[in-house]
N, C-alpha and C positions, 0 to 999 in steps of 0.2 A: 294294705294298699302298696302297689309296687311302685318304687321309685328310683331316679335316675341321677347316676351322679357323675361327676370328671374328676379321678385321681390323677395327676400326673399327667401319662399318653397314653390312659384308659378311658373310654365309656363303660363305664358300670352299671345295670340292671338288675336291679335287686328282688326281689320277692318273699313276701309273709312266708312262714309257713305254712298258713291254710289255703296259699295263691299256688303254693307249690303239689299241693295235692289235687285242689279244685280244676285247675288249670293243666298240670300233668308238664308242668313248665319248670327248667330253670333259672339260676342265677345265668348273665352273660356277662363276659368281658372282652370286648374287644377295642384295636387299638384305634384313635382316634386319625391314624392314618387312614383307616377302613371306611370314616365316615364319607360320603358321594354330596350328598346335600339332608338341610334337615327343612323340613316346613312342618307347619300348624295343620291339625287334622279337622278339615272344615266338615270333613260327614262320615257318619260311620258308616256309608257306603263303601271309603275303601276298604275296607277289609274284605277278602272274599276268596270264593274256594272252601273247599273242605277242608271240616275241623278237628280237630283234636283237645278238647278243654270244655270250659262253658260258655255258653251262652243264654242269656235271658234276654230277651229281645227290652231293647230300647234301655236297659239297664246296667249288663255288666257282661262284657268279653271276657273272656281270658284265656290264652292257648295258643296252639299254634296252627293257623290257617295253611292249606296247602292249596294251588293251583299250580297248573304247568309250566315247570318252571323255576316255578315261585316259592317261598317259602316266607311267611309276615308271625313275627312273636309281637302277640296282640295283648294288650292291658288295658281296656278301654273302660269308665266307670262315667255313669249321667253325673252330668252337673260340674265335670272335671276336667278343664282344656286337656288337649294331648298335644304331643308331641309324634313325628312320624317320619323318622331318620333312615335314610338309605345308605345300605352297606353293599362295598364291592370287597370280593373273595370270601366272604365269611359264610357263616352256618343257615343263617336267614339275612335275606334278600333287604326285609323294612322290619324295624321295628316303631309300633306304635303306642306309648306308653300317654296315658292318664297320670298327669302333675301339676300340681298346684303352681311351679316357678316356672311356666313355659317358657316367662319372655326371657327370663337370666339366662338359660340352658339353651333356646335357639340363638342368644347370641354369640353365649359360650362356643358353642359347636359350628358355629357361622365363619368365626376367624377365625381366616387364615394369615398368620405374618407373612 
């Protein structure tokens, strides 16, 4: 299961190794200046566009979604809030992670001093 942490003035995105083969996905680090806003992922409707990873419907994402544009590193697993963080200048556009501490990590990522 991939999970998310804050080092420092890091977001860090981690992934198994069988996330990282399944998926076709890396680790990400980006700076926490990068983050634009973060909210709770009410349907896995966002995610969208063509894929690169898996998918089993109603189940389990994992990958990297493309549309015009756009680019979303997806982690989505049933039964597990997510989180769905927007990044400005970086590699991908949103990231969408499946985590058990949503509420601690949206607020973490929420303040701003």
């Amino acid at each position: 299961m991939a999970w998310m942490e804050i080092d420092g003035h890091h977001l860090l995105v981690r992934f198994s190794p069988a996330e990282h083969v399944l998926g076709l996905v890396r680790d990400l680090v980006v700076p926490l200046s990068s983050v634009e806003s973060v909210d709770l992922v009410g349907s896995w409707r966002e995610v969208r566009g063509l894929r690169v990873g898996l998918d089993l419907p109603r189940v389990r994402k994992l990958g990297t979604w493309y549309s015009r544009g756009h680019r979303q590193l997806v982690s989505l697993r049933r039964g597990v809030p997510a989180l769905k963080v927007s990044l400005r200048g970086e590699r991908y556009d949103e990231v969408l992670v499946s985590v058990p501490e949503t509420d601690l990590l949206h607020a973490c990522l929420s303040y701003r001093p």
